[in-house]
Phi, psi and omega in degrees: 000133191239169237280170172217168172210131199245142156257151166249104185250182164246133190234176200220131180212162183206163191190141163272001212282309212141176189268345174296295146002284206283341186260010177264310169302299192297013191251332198287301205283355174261009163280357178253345144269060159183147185230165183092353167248166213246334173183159176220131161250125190302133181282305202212116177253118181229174103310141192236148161269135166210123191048075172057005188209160209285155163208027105190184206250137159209133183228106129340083184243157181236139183245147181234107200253116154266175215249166209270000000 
């Protein structure tokens, strides 16, 4: 195995779908510009109330890109 070194971004993804959703789009949408990446951790989970019931999700993640 050989040694590796990561950048670390933060991406923001949103969704009415859920927070699994939500962390899907932002993995989705820097894979179509950016290579290289390897793991994410959620940071932040938040929420919008709408008429008394959640209507939508935005979850906050670090991405671990290795560098080339």
């Amino acid at each position: 195995m050989s040694d590796h070194v990561y950048k670390i971004i933060e991406l923001t993804g949103s969704s009415h779908e859920g927070i699994e959703a939500a962390v899907s789009n932002a993995v989705e949408k820097a894979g179509k510009s950016l290579h290289g990446l390897r793991w994410f951790e959620v940071t932040e989970t938040r929420g919008w109330i709408d008429q008394g019931k959640v209507g939508h999700w935005q979850v906050t993640i670090k991405v671990g890109m290795a560098l080339d």
